[in-house]
N, C-alpha and C positions, 0 to 999 in steps of 0.2 A: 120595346125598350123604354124605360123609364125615362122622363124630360127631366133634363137639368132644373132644379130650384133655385129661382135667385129672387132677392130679397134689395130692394134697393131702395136706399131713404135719403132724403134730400127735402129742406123745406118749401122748394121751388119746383115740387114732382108733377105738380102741371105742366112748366113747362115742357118737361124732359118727354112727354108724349107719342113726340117722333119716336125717341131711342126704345122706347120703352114698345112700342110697334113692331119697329123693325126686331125684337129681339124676338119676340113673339113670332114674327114670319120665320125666324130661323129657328124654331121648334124649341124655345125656350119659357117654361111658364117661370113667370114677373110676380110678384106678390111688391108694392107700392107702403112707402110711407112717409110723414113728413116731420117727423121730432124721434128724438133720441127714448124719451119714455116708450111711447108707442114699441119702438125697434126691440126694446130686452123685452117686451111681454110677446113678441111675435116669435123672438127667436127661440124661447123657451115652449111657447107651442108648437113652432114646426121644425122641418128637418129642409135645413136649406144647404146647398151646397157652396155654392158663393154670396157673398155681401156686398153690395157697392154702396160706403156708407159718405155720407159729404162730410166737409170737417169742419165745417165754418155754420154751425145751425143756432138758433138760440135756444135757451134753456141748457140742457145738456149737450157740451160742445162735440164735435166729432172724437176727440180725443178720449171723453169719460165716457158717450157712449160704448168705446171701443174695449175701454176695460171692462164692462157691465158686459158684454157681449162675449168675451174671454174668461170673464169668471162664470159665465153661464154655458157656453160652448165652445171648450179651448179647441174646437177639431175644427171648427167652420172658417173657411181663409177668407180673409177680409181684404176689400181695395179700396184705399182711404182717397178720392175724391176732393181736391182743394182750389180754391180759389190764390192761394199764397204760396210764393217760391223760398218764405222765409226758413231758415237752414234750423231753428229749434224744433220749426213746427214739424218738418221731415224728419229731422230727429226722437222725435217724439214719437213720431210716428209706427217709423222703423224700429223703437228700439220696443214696440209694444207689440211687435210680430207681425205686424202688417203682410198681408201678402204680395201685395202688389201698390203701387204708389201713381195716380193723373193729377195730373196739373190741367184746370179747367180755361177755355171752354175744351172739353171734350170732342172726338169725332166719334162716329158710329161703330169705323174700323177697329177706334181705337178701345173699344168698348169690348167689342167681340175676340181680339187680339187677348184683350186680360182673362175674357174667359176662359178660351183656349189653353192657354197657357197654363192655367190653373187648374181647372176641370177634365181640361181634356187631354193634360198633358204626359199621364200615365198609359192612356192609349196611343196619343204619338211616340213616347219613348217606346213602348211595344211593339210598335208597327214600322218605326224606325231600326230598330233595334235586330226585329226580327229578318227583316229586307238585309242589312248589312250583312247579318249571319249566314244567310243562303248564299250572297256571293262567295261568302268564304269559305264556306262546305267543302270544297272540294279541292280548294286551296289546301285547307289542314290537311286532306284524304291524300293530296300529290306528297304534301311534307312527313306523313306518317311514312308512307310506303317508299320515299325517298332518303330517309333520315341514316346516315351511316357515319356519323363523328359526335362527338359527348357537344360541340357548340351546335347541330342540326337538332339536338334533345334538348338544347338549350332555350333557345331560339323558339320550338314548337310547344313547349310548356310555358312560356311566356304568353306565347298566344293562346291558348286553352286555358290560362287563366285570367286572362282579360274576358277575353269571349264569356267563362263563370262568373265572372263576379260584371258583369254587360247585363246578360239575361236574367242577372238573379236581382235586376231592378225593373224586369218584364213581367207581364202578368200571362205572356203565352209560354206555359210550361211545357208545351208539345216542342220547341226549341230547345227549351233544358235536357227534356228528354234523347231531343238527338245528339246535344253538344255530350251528353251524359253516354252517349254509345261509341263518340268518338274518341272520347280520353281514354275510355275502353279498350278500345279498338287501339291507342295509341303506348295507353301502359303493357299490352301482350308484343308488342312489336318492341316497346324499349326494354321486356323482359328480354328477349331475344339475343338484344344488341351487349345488354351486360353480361347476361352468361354466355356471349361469344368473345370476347373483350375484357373482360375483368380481368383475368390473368394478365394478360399483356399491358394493364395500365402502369405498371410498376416499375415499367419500362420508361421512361418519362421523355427518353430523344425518341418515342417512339409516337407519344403523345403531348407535345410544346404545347399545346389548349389547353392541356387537364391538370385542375384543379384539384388533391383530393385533402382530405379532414388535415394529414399528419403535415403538410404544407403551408395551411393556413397561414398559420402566425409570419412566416419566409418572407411568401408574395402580400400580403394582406396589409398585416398590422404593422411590423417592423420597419417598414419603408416608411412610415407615418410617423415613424418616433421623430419627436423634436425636444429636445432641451428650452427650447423659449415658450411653448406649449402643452398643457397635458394633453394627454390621451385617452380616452374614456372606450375601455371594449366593452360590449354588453352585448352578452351572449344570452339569448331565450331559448331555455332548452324544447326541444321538439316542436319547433314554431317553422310551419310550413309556407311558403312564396307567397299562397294565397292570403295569407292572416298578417304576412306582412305587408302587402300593399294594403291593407285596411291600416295597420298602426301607423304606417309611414303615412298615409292621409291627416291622420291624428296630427302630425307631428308638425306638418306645414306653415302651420306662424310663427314656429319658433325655430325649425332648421329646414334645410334644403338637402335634397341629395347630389352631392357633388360626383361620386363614383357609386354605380350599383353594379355588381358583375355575383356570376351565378360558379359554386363550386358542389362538386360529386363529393358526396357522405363515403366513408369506407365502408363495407359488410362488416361485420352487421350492424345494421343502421339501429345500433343500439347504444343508449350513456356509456356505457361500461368501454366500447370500444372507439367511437367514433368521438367524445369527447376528451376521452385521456390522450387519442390519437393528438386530438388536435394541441392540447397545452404540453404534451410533449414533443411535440415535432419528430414523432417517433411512430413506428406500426406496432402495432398491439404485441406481437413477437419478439419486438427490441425490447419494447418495454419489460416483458415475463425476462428475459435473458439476460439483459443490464442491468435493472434492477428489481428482482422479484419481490422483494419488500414492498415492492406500490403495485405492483400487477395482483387483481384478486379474482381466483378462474371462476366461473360459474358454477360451479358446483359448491361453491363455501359460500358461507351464511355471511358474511360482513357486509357491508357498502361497498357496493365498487366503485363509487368516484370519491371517496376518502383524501386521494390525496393529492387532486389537482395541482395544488399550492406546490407541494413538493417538483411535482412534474416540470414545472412550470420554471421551476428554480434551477433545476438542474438544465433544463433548455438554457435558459441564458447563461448557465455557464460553461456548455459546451460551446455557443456560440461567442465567446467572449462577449455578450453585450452587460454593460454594466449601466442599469440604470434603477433609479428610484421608481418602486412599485407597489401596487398592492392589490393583493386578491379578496373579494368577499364575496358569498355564496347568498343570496336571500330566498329564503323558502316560504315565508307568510308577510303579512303587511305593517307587523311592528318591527319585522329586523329589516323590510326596507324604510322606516321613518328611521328607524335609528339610524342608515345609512346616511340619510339625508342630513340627518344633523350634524352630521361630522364632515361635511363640505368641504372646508375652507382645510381640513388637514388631504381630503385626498386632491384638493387641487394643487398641494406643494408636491406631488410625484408628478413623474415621468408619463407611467401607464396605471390607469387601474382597472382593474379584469373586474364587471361584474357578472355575476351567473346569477339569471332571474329561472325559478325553476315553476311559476306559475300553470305556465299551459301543457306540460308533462303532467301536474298534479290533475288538471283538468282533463285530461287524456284518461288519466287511470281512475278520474271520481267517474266520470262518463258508462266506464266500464262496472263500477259495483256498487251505484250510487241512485236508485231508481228515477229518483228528480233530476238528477243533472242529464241522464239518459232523455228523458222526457221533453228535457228545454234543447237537447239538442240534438233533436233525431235527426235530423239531415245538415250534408255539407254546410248551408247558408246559417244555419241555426250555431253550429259551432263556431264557425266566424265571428257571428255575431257576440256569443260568448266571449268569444277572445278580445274583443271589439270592446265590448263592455268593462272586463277587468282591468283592460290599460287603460283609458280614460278615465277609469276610479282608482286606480292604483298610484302607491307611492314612484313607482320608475315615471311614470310621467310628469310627476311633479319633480322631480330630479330632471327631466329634459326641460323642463321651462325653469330651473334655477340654472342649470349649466349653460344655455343659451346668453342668460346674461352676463357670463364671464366669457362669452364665445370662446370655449373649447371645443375642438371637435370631439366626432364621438365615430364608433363603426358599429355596427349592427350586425350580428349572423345569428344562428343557431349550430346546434351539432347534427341533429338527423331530425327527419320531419315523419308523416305519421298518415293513415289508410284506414279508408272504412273498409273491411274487410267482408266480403260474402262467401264465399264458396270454398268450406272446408274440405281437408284434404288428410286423409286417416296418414297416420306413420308409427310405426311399434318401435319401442325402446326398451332401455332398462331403469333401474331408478335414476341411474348417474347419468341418463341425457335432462339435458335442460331445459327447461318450461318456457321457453319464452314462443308465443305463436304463429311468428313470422320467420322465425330463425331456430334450429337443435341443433346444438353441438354433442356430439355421443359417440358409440360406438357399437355395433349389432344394431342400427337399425332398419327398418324393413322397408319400403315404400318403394313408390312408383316413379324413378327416378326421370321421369316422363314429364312429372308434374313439379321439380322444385330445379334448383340449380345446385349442383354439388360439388362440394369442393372436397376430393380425397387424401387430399395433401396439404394444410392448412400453412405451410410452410413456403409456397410458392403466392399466396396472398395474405402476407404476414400476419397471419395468424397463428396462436399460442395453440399447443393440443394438451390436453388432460394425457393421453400415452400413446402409445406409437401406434392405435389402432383409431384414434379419431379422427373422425371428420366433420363437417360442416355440412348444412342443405337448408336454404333459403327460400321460403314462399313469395312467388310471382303474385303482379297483379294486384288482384283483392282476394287471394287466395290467403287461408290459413291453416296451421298444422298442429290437429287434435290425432290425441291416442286413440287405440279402439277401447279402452273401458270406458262405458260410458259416452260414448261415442255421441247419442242423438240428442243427449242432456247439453254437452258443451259446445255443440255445433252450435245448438241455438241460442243457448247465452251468451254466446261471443260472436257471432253472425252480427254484423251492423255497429259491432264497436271499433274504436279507431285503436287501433297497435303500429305497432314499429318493430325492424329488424329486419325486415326484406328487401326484395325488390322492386319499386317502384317511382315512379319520376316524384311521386308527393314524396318521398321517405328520401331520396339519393340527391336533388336538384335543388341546391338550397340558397339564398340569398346573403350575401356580405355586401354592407354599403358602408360607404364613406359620406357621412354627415357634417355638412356646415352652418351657423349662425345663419338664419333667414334671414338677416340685416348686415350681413358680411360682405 
């Protein structure tokens, strides 16, 4: 195993002899120096892992050193060493990336502590990490095999994806690998649970817990309306639990989560139905029959979320609420600036609905895109993707101007989204539907063994094309290709992320209630 390299400079390194021993007993090679010159011509010849640089030297102070040291090696973490508790000079310090901060004299402990910490602190989180996860092993194993209510799928996705986004800051992937058998193991058993259940959700005195899309707005956002405060909804389309504990990280100097509670996507956990669901306050079936003019079936070429706005408006007038609102849809990052700029008009409304449709777009570039494929061949890589466009995106700079007028804000999405492995052949005609987690049709053929069917689209308020169709939904990480062509589109589409099935990442989705961090 390779010895830590440290590098340590101080104009009084004779003294420090002891430390500089003892660190060396503890399997540490030391490379010594006494001026700031010296220090950038050393660090540019080697490969040190830590720096422990003093800050009070003459010639070049510990300070300039440090930037010399950072425009030469921004990756090597540095512990600035002082004689002084004065608050510029720690500021100074800090604000130049320091990795760690002693106030002198020093102890030995105190030395080998910073190491640790720093050096060694990816294999403590690892070994930490990993220890915590074995106890829990068999905790999630009790909660998969015991799970029989939508709060027990709640509750157990919660924690599988804590435990993901835990391990995916460990360097022992042999734990990914098993947390990665058990979500497995946990999405075939919540397959289960919805094609035994689904029918009867619709039932609602039968399920007082469940949440589903056409609901939303009821329990969610309407109870939030106030007259002396706007309301900001911001919907991200197909943004899954896990990508949102990353944004909500993001978010934490400027808001707090006051309420976070989890609601069930409808089938098919697709835009066309799970989001019209929800700005209607209606099932995709009321909507075709009430008013067909906004219902657009899968088989016709238009847009299917056309007419949210509409939806939207007619909800509040069945509901008698009468309030100042406004809807805007943003699909790229000049119509979310222009959203921004016009502030100060949507904070004189009531509510305003925004739909950010980023990470769907990212879904479906992933899929025909060979670069965006490549930056995000796994779970952690997509996150991080997502992770990346909010932080440089105009909606986040929208949450740190709204912050300053402390309105709240709610956060969901409509349906979330699955890396998908293991295709599953089905014959149709041209009028079944492309989509590979979900076919609506009629004569088609498959192994009803392997999807969940619905033959009556009308007892889960679903619209039919004619009195012969039905619905059948891909489990799992399963998905559903025709036989033409068969081994061509298995493997084009094997490992891309889709929507419209069933799965806890596509059905299990987050709505939170946001406050002023300074509230």
């Amino acid at each position: 195993m390779r010895k830590i390299k440290i590098l340590w400079t101080d104009d009084e390194i004779e003294i420090l002899k002891p430390y500089i021993l003892f660190l060396e007993e503890k399997g540490y090679e030391i490379d010594t120096c006494s001026n700031g010159n010296d220090t950038i011509d050393l660090v540019k010849q080697n490969n040190y892992d830590i720096i422990f640089l003093d800050e009070n030297m003459p010639g070049l102070s510990g300070i300039e050193t440090l930037r010399h040291i950072k425009d030469a090696r921004n990756d090597i973490p540095v512990v600035m060493i002082t004689k002084s508790e004065e608050e510029d000079i720690m500021e100074a310090a800090i604000g130049s990336e320091i990795a760690y901060y002693l106030i002198k004299p020093v102890k030995p402990k105190q030395i080998l502590l910073a190491i640790k910490k720093i050096v060694d602190q990816k294999r403590l989180i690892t070994e930490k990490t990993a220890t915590d996860y074995r106890q829990e092993f068999n905790h999630i194993g009790n909660m998969i095999s015991s799970a029989s209510s939508s709060s027990h799928w709640t509750d157990l996705y919660r924690k599988l994806v804590r435990w993901e986004l835990e391990l995916e800051k460990s360097a022992d992937t042999g734990m990914s690998e098993i947390l990665s058998t058990q979500e497995h193991e946990a999405n075939a058993a919540f397959s289960k649970f919805v094609a035994g259940n689904y029918l009867s959700w619709f039932r609602k005195e039968n399920n007082p817990e469940l949440l589903l899309s056409h609901c939303l707005f009821h329990e969610k956002i309407f109870p939030h309306l106030s007259s002396n405060t706007p309301l900001f909804f911001i919907l991200i389309d197909n943004m899954r639990y896990d990508q949102w504990r990353l944004i909500s990280a993001e978010m934490s100097d400027y808001y707090r989560i006051a309420e976070e509670d989890m609601y069930f996507s409808i089938l098919p956990t697709a835009t066309q139905y799970s989001r019209n669901a929800i700005f209607s306050g209606l099932m995709p079936s009321q909507i075709a029959s009430l008013m067909p003019q906004y219902w657009i079936h899968d088989d016709e070429d238009e847009g299917k979320n056309n007419f949210e706005e509409e939806l939207f408006r007619n909800h509040l007038e069945r509901k008698n609420i009468k309030i100042k609102w406004s809807y805007n849809k943003i699909s790229s990052n000049p119509e979310g600036k222009k959203l921004n700029d016009k502030i100060q008009q949507l904070l004189s409304n009531d509510l305003n609905i925004l739909v950010y449709n980023f990470v769907d777009m990212l879904s479906h570039a992933r899929t025909d895109i060979g670069l965006i494929r490549d930056l995000s061949n796994d779970e952690a890589a997509y996150r991080s993707l997502t992770r990346s466009w909010f932080i440089h995106s105009p909606l986040f700079e929208l949450i740190r101007i709204l912050s300053s007028f402390r309105v709240r804000i709610i956060f969901s999405t409509d349906h979330g989204t699955i890396r998908v492995q293991n295709p599953v052949k089905v014959v149709g005609d041209k009028k079944t539907s492309p989509n590979l987690r979900y076919k609506l049709g009629r004569n088609m053929q498959y192994d009803p063994r392997e999807v969940f069917e619905i033959t009556d689209p009308g007892k889960a308020g679903l619209p039919r094309l004619n009195i012969s169709s039905k619905y059948i939904f891909a489990l799992n990480k399963d998905f559903l290709i025709y036989q033409n062509n068969y081994n061509y589109y298995a493997g084009y589409y094997r490992n891309t992320f889709q929507h419209g099935g069933i799965s806890m990442q596509e059905m299990v989705l987050p709505v939170a209630l946001l406050e002023p961090a300074n509230q």
